[in-house]
N, C-alpha and C positions, 0 to 999 in steps of 0.2 A: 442913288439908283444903282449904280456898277456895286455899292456892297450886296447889294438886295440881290442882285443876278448871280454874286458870287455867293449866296449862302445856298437861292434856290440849287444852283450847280454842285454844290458839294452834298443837298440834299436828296437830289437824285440820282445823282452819278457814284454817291460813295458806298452802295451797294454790290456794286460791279465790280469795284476794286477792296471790296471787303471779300466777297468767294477768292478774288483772286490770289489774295494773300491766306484765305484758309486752304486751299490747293498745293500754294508752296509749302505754307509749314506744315500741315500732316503729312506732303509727301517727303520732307527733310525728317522731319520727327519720326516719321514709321522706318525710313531708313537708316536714323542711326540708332534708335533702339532696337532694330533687326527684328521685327516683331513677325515681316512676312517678307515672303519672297516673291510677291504679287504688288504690283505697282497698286497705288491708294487708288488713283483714279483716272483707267484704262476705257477704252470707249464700252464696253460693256459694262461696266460698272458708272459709269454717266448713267446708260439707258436705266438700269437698273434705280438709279437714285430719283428718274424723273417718275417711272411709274411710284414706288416707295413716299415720292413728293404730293403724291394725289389726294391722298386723302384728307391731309392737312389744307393740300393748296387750294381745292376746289372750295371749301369751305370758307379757306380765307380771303378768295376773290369775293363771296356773297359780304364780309367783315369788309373787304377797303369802302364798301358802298353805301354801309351801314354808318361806319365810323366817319367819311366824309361830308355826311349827313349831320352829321353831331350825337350821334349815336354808339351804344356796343350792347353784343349780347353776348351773357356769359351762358347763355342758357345749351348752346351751339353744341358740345359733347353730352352732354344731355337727351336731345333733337335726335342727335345720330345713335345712339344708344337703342331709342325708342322706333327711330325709323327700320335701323336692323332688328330688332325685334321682330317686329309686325313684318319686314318681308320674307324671313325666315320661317315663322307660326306660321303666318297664313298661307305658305304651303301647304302643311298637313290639317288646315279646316276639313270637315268633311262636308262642306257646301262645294266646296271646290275638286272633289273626288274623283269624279269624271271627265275633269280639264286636261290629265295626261299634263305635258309638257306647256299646255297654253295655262297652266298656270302661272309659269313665268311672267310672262308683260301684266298679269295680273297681280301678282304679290309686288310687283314691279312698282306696278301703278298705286294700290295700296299705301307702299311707304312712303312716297313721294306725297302723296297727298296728308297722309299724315304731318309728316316734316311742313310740308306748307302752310297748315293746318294750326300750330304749334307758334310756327314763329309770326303769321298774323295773327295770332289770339296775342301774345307778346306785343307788336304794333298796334291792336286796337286797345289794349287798356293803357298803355303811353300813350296813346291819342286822346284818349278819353277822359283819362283821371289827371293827364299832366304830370304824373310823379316820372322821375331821373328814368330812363331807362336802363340805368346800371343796378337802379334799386329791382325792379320790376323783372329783368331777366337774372338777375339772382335769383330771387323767388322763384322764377320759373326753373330753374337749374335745380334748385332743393326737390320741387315739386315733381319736375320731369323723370329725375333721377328715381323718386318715391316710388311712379309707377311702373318702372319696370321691374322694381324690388316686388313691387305690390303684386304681380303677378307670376310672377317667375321665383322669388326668394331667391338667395346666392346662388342657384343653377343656373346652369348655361341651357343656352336653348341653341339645337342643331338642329342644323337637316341639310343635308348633301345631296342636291341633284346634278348627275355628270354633266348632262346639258348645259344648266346654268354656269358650269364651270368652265367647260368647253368654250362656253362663250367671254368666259372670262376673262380667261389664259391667252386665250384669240391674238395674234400679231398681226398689224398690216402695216407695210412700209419700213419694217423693223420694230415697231413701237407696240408696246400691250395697249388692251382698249383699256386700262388706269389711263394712262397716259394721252393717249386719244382724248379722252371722256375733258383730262384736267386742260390739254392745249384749245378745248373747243371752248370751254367754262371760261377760260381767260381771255379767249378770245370777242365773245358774246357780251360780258361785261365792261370788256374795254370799248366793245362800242356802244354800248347802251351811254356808258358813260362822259365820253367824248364825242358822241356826233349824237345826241336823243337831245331835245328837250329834258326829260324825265333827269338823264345826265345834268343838264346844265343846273336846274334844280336842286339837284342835291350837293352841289358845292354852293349855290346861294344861299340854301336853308342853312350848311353846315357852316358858311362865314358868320351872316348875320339874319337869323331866323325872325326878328322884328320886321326886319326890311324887305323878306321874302313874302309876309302875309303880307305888310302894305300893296307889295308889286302883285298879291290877286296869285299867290301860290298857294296852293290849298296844303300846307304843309301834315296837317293828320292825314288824310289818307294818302299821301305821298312816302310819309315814315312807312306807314302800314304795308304798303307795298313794298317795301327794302325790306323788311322783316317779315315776308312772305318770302320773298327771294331767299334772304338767307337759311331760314328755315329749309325750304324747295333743295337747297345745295348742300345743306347738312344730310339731309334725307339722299339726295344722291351721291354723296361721296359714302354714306351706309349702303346704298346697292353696288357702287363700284366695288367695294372694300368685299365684304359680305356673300355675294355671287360668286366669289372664289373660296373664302375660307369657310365659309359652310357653317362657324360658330358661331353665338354673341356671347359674350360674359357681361351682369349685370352690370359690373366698373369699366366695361369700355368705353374709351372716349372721354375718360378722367384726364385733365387734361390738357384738352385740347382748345380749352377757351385760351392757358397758356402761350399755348405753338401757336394759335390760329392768330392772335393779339400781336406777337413780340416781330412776328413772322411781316405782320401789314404795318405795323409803326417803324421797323426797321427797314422796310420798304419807302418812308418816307411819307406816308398817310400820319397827320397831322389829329392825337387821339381825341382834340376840340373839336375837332371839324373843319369843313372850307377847303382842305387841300389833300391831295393824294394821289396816285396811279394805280392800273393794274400790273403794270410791266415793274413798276417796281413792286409789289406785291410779289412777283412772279419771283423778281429776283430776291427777294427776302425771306420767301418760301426754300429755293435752293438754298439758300446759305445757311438757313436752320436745319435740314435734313443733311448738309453736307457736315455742320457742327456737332452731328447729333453721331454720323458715320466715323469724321474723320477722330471726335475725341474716342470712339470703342475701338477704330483702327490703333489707339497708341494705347490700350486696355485700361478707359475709363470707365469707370462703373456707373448705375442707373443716375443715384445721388447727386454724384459729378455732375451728369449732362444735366442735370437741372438746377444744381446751383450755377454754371457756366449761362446756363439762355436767363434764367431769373434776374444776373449781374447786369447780361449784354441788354435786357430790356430800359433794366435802371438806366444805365447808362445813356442809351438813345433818348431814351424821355429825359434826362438833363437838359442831352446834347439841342434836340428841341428847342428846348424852353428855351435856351441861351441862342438859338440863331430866329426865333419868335423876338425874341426881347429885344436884341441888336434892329431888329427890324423894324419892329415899333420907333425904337430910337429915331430911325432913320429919317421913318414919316412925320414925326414931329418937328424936325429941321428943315 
């Protein structure tokens, strides 16, 4: 038992002390390559990295929930693609012409509901047909992606309302509403998931899904419901993102099933299921936005940062497997 405490401890805790050592060495590395004359990271450039962390993180609070479940969707930068679509276009509908400014909470509402939309059509045909839902939100990732091609072909689709920006840009307490938006998202999750029923459920289903439907859990419409959520947060981290920059480009959000994946397993969410946090999610979100900052603070290029998270994911999925298997051991003795 004391090895079992000491693997969960180094499983949770060694996120904390992974940012901590990517702090020291980009700010050693930036200072003896002399690359700036600006500290890597000074309390404004924190704030900066948590709003920067939102779009990724908010997403991948809806992924710890999914994946603890026994679940993943790669369909998720897909979701976001289409959700910023649709809140940007249906701006300039001409149904909506005369809404002035109250088009906002309407194009608002739109993509949300879309995104929601999307990711329980995803939960109902894994409920329904039983196939992998690794198989099923691929598909949906190909398909999702089709239609914004389908509509739009390689152009970007804008539209700039100051308002919506105003609102976007917005501070209170020091903090941008990104940042607002992603502390309330992590927040809301973490209790759904540690004091709900609904919570306790989706680490039964994600341990042992046989044992979950004996005990009378209705596990299809319970998946469906995570994969509503995630959807729901894909579609909101596209209004967070989106309400300020004004554009979509067809390939946004290429991606991001990457960051949003490497980000919750390195958080210590177990990619079988059964086990995981938000809070470490939270922190495995920082440490890949801080890995993504501090390797261009010492001038690495795009390529770079994606063969560096592609390595660190391998490696965590080993690390896994080898404190899984130890632990098996254990309960067999």
């Amino acid at each position: 038992m004391q090895s079992g405490r000491v693997s969960n401890a180094l499983k949770n805790g060694a996120i904390w002390g992974f940012i901590v050592l990517e702090l020291v060495f980009f700010s050693v590395a930036g200072e003896f390559l002399s690359l700036s004359d600006k500290a890597f990271m000074d309390s404004e450039n924190m704030l900066l990295l948590l709003k920067q962390s939102a779009p990724i993180g908010i997403i991948a609070m809806g992924m710890t929930l999914v994946m603890v479940n026994g679940n993943i969707d790669l369909s998720v930068g897909a979701s976001f693609a289409i959700a910023a679509f649709i809140l940007l276009d249906s701006m300039t509908w001409p149904i909506f012409a005369g809404l002035g400014d109250w088009v906002i909470p309407v194009a608002w509402l739109l993509s949300l509901l879309a995104g929601t939309f999307l990711g329980a059509l995803n939960g109902l045909i894994v409920w329904k047909t039983g196939v992998d839902a690794f198989i099923v939100t691929l598909g949906s990732m190909l398909g999702f992606r089709g239609i914004v091609f389908m509509f739009n072909g390689e152009n970007p689709t804008s539209h700039l309302n100051w308002t919506l920006v105003d609102i976007a840009e917005s501070e209170f307490l020091g903090l941008a509403t990104a940042s607002w938006v992603f502390l309330i998202v992590t927040l809301v999750i973490w209790f759904v998931m540690a004091k709900t029923v609904h919570g306790r459920n989706a680490y039964a289903i994600g341990d042992n899904r046989e044992a979950a439907v004996n005990a009378g859990i209705r596990v299809g419409p319970h998946m469906m419901i995570n994969f509503a959520i995630i959807g729901f947060l894909a579609a909101l981290s596209a209004v967070v993102f989106y309400s300020e920059s004004g554009s979509v480009n067809p390939n946004d959000g290429r991606l991001y099933e990457l960051w949003v994946i490497t980000a919750v397993v390195l958080g210590g969410t177990k990619i079988t299921g059964g086990a995981g946090n938000v809070i470490g999610t939270f922190g495995g979100v920082i440490a890949i936005q801080l890995l993504r900052k501090g390797l261009g603070h010492i001038g690495a290029d795009t390529s770079t940062v994606n063969l560096v998270i592609g390595l660190i994911l391998i490696a965590v999925l080993i690390l896994d497997r080898q404190l899984n298997a130890k632990g098996k051991e254990e309960l067999k003795v």
